[in-house]
C-alpha positions as CSV (number, residue, x, y, z in Angstrom):
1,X,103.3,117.5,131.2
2,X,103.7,119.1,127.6
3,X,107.5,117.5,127.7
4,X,105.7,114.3,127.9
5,X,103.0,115.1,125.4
6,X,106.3,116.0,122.6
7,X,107.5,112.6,123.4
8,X,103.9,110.8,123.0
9,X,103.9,112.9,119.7
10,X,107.3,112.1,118.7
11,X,106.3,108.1,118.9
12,X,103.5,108.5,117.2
13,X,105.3,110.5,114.1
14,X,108.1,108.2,114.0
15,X,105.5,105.0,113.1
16,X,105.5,104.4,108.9
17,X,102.4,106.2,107.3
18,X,101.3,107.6,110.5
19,X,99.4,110.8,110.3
20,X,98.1,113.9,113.2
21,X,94.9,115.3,112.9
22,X,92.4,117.1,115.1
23,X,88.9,116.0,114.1
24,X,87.1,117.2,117.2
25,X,88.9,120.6,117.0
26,X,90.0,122.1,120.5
27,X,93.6,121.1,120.6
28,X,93.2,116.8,120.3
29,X,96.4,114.7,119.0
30,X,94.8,111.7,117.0
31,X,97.3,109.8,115.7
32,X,95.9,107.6,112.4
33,X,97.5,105.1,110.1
34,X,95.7,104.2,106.9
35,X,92.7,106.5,107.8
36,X,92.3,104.2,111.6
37,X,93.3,105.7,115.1
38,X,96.3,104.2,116.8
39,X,96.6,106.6,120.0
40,X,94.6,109.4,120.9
41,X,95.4,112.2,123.4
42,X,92.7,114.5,124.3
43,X,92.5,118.7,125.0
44,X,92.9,118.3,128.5
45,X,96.4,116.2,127.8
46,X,97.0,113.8,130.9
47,X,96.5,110.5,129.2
48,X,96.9,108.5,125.8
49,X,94.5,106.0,124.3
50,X,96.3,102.9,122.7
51,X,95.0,99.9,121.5
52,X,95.4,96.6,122.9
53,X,95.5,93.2,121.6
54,X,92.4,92.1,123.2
55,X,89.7,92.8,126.3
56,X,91.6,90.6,128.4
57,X,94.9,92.7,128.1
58,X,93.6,95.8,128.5
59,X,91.6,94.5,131.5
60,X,95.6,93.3,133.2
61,X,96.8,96.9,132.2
62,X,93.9,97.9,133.9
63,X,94.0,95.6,137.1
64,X,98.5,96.0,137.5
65,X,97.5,99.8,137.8
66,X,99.8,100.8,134.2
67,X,96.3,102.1,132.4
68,X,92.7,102.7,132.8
69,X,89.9,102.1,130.8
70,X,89.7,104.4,127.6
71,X,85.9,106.3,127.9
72,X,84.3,106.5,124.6
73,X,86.6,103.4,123.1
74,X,85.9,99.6,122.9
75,X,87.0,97.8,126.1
76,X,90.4,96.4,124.1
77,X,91.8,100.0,124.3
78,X,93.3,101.8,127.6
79,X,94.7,105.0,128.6
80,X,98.4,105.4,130.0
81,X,99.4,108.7,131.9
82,X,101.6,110.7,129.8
83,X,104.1,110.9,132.9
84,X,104.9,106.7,132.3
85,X,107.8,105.4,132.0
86,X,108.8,106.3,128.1
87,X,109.5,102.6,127.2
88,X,106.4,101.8,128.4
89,X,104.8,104.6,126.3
90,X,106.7,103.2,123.7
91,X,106.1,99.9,123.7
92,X,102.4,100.4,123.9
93,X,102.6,103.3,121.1
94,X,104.1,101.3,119.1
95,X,102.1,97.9,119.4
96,X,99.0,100.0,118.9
97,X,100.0,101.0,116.0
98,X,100.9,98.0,114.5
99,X,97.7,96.1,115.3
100,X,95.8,99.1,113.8
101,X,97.8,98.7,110.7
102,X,97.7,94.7,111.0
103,X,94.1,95.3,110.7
104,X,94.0,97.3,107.4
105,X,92.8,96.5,104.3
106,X,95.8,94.2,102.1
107,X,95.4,96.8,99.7
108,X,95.9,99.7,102.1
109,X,98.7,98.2,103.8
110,X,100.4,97.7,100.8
111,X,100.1,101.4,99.7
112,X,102.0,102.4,103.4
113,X,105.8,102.9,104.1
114,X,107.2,99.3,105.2
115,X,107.5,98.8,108.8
């Protein structure tokens, strides 16, 4: 599992502007871009919370059996097991993060790396 957890870290690093942090202390990877979560792996390290587009995505992630719901999160974000397929991981990563950036501020955006 922590070969999966590198590679969930790994995406997450690679994304312009993204930066780690452990607010809730005891070993969490939250992933952030301009000060906003984008994926979120908890102490216990078996899933990763990314954002979707919408409630009705995450509810066909949820339904096909490729997520579950994220607790504590609005119902447009899911969690994938960290042992998924890595382009899957990716993919979802990575369109998580953009939405979350998407979302930012003009002004914030502007002061990030360029996609």
């Amino acid at each position: 599992m922590a070969m999966s957890r590198e590679l969930v870290n790994g995406i997450c690093a690679a994304q312009p502007g993204a930066e780690w942090s452990d607010p809730w202390g005891g070993g969490h990877d939250c992933w952030k871009v301009g000060g906003k979560i984008f994926a979120l792996t908890g102490t216990v390290g078996t899933h990763v919370a990314v954002k979707t587009d919408s409630v009705e995505t995450a509810a066909f992630l949820i339904e096909t059996g490729l997520a579950e719901r994220a607790p504590y999160l609005h119902r447009s974000w899911v969690t994938l097991p960290l042992d998924a397929a890595p382009d899957e991981l990716g993919h979802r990563i990575r369109h998580s993060y953009r939405l979350v950036r998407l979302a930012l501020p003009k002004r914030r955006q502007a002061e990030l790396p360029p996609i």
